[in-house]
C-alpha positions as semicolon CSV with decimal commas, in nm:
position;residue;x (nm);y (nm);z (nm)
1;X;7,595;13,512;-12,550
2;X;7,400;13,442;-12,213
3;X;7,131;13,261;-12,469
4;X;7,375;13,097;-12,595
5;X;7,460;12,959;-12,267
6;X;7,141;12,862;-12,137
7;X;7,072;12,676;-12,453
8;X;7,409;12,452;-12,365
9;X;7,301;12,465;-12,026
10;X;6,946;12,308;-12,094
11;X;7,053;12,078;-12,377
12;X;7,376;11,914;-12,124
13;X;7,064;11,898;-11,862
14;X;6,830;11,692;-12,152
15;X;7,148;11,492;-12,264
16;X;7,195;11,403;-11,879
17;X;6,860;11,328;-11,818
18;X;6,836;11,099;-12,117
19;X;7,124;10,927;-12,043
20;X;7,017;10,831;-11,692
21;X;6,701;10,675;-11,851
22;X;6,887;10,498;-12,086
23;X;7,096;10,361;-11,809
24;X;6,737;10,302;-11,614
25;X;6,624;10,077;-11,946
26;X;6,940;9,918;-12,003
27;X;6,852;9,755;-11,634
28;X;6,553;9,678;-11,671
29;X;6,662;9,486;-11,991
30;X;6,893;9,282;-11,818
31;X;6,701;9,208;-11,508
32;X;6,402;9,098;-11,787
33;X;6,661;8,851;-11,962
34;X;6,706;8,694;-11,600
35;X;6,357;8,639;-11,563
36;X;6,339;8,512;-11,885
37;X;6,648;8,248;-11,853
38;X;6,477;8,138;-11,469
39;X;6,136;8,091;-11,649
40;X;6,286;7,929;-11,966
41;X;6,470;7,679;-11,689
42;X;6,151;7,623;-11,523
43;X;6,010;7,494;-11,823
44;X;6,226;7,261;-11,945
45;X;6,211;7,118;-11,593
46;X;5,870;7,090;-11,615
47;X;5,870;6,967;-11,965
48;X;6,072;6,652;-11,771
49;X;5,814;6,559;-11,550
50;X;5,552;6,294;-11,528
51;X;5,172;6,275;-11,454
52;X;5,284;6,171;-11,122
53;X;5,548;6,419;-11,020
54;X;5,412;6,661;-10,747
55;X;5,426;7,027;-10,817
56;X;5,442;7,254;-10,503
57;X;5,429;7,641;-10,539
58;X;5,553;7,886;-10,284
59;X;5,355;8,122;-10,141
60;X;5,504;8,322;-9,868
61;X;5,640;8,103;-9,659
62;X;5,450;7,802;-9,739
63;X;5,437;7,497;-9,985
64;X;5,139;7,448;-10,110
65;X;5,058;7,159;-10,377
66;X;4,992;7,258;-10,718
67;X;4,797;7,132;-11,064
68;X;5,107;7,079;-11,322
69;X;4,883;7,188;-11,614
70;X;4,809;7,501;-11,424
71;X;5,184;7,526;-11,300
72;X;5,270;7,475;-11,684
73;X;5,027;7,740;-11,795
74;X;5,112;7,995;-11,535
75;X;5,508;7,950;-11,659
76;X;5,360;7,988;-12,022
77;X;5,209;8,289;-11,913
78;X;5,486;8,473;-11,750
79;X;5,719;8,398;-12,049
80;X;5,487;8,537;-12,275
81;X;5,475;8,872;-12,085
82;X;5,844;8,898;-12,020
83;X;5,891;8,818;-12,399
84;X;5,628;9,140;-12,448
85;X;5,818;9,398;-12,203
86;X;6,140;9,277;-12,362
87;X;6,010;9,413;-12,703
88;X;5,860;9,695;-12,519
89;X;6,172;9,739;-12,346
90;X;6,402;9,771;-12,699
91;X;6,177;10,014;-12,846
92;X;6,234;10,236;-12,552
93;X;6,615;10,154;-12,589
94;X;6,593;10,259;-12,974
95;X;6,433;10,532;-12,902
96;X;6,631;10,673;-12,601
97;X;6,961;10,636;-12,789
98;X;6,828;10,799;-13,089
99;X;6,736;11,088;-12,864
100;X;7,066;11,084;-12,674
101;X;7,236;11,108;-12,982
102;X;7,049;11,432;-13,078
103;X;7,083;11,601;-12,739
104;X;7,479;11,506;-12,793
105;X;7,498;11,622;-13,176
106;X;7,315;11,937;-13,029
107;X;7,586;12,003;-12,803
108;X;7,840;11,953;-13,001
109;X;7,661;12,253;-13,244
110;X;7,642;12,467;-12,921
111;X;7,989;12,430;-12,825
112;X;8,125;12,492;-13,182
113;X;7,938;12,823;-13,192
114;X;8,028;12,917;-12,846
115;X;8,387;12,859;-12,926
116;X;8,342;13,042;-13,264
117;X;8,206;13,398;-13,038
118;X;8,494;13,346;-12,815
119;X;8,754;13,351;-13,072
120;X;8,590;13,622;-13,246
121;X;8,584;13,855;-12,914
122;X;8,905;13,741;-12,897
123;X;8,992;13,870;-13,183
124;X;8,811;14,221;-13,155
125;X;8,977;14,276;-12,816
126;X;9,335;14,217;-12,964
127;X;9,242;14,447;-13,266
């Protein structure tokens, strides 16, 4: 019976620890489609502008004038990587929920056979 219980004991522990990464991802998700809207913004502003607009990029706390083709490319750039991690970022979803689902379906099979001994000594002690 006590192996019994550590089994539950470890699989709740796995099922908890899955779902907190899960809950880790699904953040990181959401602050990626943020960065993804801002940078999507930025380049339809940019897509606006003409040879003569003025590009400035912040760094720190300062201004300082920047190329619009490499403004454009560095944009470009960053959307391409966010796009990546988002992909990277719903394979680790996928996977985490497929895992959480196990760790659950396990505990539900622990439970049922704890529950199963119970009624059983149950049983022998009212015999």
């Amino acid at each position: 019976m006590a192996s019994l219980e550590e089994r539950l004991e470890k699989a709740t522990e796995e099922y908890q620890k899955l779902q907190k990464d899960l809950t880790a991802a699904v953040e990181n998700r959401q602050r990626l489609d943020a960065q993804l809207t801002e940078n999507e913004q930025v380049q339809k502003e940019f897509s606006q502008l003409k040879p003569a607009n003025t590009v400035y990029k912040l760094i720190g706390p300062v201004l300082i004038k920047q190329e619009q083709s490499e403004a454009k490319q560095n944009v470009e750039k960053r959307l391409e990587f966010i796009k990546g991690e988002i992909k990277r970022t719903e394979t680790r979803l996928k996977d985490l929920g497929e895992k959480a689902e196990k760790a659950k379906n396990e505990i539900v099979q622990l439970q049922t056979v704890r529950q199963a001994q119970q009624q059983q000594d149950a049983a022998a002690v009212a015999s």
